[in-house]
C-alpha positions as CSV (number, residue, x, y, z in Angstrom):
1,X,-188.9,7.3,104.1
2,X,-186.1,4.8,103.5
3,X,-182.7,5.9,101.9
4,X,-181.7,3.8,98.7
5,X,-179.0,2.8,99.0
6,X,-178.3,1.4,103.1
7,X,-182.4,0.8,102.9
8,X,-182.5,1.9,106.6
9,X,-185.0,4.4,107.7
10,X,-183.9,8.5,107.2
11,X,-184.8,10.7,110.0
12,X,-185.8,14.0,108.6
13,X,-184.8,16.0,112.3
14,X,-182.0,14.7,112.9
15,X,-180.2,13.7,109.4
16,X,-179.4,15.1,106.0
17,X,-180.9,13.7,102.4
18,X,-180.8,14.2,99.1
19,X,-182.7,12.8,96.3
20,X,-183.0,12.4,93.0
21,X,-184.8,14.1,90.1
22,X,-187.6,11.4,90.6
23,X,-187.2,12.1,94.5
24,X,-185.4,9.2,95.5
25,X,-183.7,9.7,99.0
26,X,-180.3,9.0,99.9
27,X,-178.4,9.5,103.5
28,X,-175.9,12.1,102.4
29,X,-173.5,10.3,103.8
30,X,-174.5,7.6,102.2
31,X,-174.9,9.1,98.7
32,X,-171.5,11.0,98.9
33,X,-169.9,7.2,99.2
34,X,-172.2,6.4,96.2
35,X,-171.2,9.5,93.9
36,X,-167.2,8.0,94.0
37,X,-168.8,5.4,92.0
38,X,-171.7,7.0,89.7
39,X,-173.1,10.4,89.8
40,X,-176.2,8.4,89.0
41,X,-179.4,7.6,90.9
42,X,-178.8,3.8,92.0
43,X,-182.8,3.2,91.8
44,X,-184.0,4.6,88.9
45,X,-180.4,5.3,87.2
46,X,-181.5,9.2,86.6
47,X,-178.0,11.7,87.3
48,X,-178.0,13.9,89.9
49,X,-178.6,17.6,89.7
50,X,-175.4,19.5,89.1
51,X,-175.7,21.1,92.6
52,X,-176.3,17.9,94.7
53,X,-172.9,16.8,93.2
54,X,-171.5,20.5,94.0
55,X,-172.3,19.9,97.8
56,X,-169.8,16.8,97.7
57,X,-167.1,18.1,94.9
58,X,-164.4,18.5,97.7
59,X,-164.9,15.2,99.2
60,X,-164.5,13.8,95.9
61,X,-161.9,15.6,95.2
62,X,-160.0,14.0,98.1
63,X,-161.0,10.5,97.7
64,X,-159.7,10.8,94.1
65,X,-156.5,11.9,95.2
66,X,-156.0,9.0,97.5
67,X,-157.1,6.8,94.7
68,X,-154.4,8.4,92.7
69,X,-151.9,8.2,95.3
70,X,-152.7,4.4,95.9
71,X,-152.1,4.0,91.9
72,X,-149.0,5.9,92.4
73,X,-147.6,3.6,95.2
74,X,-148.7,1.0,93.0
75,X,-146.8,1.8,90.2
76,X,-143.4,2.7,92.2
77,X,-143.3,-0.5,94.0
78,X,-143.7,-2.3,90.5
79,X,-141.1,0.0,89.1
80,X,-138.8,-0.8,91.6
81,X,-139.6,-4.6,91.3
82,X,-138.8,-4.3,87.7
83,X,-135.6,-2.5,88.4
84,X,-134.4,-5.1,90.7
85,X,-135.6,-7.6,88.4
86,X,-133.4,-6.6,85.8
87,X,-130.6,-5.6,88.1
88,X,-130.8,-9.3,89.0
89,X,-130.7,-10.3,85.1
90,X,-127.6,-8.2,84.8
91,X,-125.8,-9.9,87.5
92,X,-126.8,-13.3,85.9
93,X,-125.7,-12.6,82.6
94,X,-122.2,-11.4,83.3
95,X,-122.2,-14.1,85.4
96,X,-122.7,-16.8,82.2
97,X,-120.0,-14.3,80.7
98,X,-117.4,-15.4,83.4
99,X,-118.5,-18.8,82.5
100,X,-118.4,-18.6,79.0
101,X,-114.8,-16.9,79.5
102,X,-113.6,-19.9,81.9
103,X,-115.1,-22.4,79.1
104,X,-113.2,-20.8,76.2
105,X,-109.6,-20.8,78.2
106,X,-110.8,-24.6,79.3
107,X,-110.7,-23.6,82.8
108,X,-113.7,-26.4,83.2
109,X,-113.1,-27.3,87.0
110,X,-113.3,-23.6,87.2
111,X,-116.6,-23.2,85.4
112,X,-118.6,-26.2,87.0
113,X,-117.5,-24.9,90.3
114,X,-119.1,-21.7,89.8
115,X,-122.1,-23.3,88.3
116,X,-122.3,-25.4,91.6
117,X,-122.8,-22.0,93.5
118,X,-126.0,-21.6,91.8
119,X,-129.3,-22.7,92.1
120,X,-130.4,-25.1,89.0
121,X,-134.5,-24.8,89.7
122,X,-135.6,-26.7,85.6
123,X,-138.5,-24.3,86.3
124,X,-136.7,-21.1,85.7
125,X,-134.7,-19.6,82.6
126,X,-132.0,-19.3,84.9
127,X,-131.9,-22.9,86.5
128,X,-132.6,-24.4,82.8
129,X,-129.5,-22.3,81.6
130,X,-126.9,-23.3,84.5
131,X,-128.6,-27.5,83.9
132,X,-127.5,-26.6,80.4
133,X,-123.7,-24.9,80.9
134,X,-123.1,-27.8,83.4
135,X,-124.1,-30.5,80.4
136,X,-121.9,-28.6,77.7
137,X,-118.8,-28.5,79.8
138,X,-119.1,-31.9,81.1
139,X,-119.4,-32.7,77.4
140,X,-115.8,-30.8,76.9
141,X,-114.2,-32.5,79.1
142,X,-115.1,-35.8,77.5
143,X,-117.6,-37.2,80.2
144,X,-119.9,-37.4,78.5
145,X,-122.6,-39.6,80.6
146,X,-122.7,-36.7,82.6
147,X,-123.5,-34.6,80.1
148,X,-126.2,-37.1,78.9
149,X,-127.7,-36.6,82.3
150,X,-127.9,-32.8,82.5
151,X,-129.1,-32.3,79.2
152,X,-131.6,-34.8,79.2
153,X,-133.1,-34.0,82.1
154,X,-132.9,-30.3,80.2
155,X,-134.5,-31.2,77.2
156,X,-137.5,-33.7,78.8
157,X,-138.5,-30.6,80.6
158,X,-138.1,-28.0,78.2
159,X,-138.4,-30.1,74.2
160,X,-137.3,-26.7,72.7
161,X,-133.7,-25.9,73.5
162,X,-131.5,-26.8,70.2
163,X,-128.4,-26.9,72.2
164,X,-128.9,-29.0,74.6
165,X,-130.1,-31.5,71.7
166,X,-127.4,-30.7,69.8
167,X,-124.8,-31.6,73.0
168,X,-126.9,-34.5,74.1
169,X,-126.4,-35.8,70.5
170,X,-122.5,-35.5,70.5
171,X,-122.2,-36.8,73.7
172,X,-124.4,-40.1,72.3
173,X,-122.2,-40.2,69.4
174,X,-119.0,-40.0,71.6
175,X,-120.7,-43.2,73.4
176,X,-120.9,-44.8,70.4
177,X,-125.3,-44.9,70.9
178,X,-125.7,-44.0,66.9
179,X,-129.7,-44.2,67.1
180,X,-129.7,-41.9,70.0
181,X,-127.4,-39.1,68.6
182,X,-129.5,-39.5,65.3
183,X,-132.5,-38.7,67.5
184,X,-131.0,-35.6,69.2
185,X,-129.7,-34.3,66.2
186,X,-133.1,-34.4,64.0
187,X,-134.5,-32.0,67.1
188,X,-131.4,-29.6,66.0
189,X,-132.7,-27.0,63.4
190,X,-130.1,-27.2,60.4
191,X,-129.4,-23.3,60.6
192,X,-128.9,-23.4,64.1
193,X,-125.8,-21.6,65.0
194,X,-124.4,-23.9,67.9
195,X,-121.9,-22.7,70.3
């Protein structure tokens, strides 16, 4: 008699078995790995009698609550990933608030030389928003093919930022390049509240 589910031969003397209500036969060993996935027969898809299951209920029991504790590692390292994520956001945005607080007392040199200090990756929110600061404030301090630079290297990557259009389109203007700053400008919604 072979067992099920490994297919190797079961030795009546020497090892234990179980089978199914159509007398399938499983190692025990075997079928107590099985039952953490189906209380079924594999074969003919039958469940097992109530006391077969019985005879493994602790062992279950168990392997459930390591599967449990796994899922509960699982879900403090994301917690604390999430924490730290947001911890990190924090920093960032007060960060743009000392920025924003240097730009309104036109402490520029100030401002860019923070900005510098960070990394400007286009790829993230936070690299796109420091690419963007640096075009505004080079904008405010009336160099404005510096600004041109930033922000259109800005807006090629991400075609949705209103700002930096609207910026890119002053600084054009201030460069006398009328058909450019008309083009910047049309990709500025009208109600757009630009700072």
């Amino acid at each position: 008699m072979k067992c099920i589910i490994c297919h190797l031969d079961i030795n009546e003397e020497s090892e234990e078995s179980e089978m199914c209500p159509n007398e399938h036969s499983a190692h025990s060993e075997c079928l107590k790995e099985w039952l953490k996935h189906s209380k079924k027969c594999p074969l003919c898809r039958d469940s097992y009698d109530k006391s077969i299951i019985d005879k493994f209920k602790s062992y279950l029991a168990e392997e459930e609550a390591k599967v449990q504790e796994v899922l509960r590692k699982q879900k403090e390292e994301e917690s604390r990933k999430e924490i730290k994520r947001i911890g990190a956001q924090m920093v960032f945005l007060k960060f743009i608030e000392t920025i924003d607080n240097l730009i309104n007392v036109k402490d520029y040199e100030g401002a860019l030389e923070r900005l510098e200090s960070i990394d400007s990756n286009i790829n993230t929110d936070k690299g796109r928003n420091i690419i963007f600061l640096k075009g505004k404030i080079n904008y405010l301090m009336g160099r404005y093919d510096l600004a041109i630079n930033f922000l259109f290297k800005l807006v090629k990557e991400k075609f949705d930022y209103p700002q930096a259009f609207y910026y890119l389109g002053k600084s054009y203007e201030q460069l006398g390049l009328k058909e450019k700053a008309k083009w910047a400008f049309e990709r500025v919604p009208q109600k757009e509240s630009i700072s």
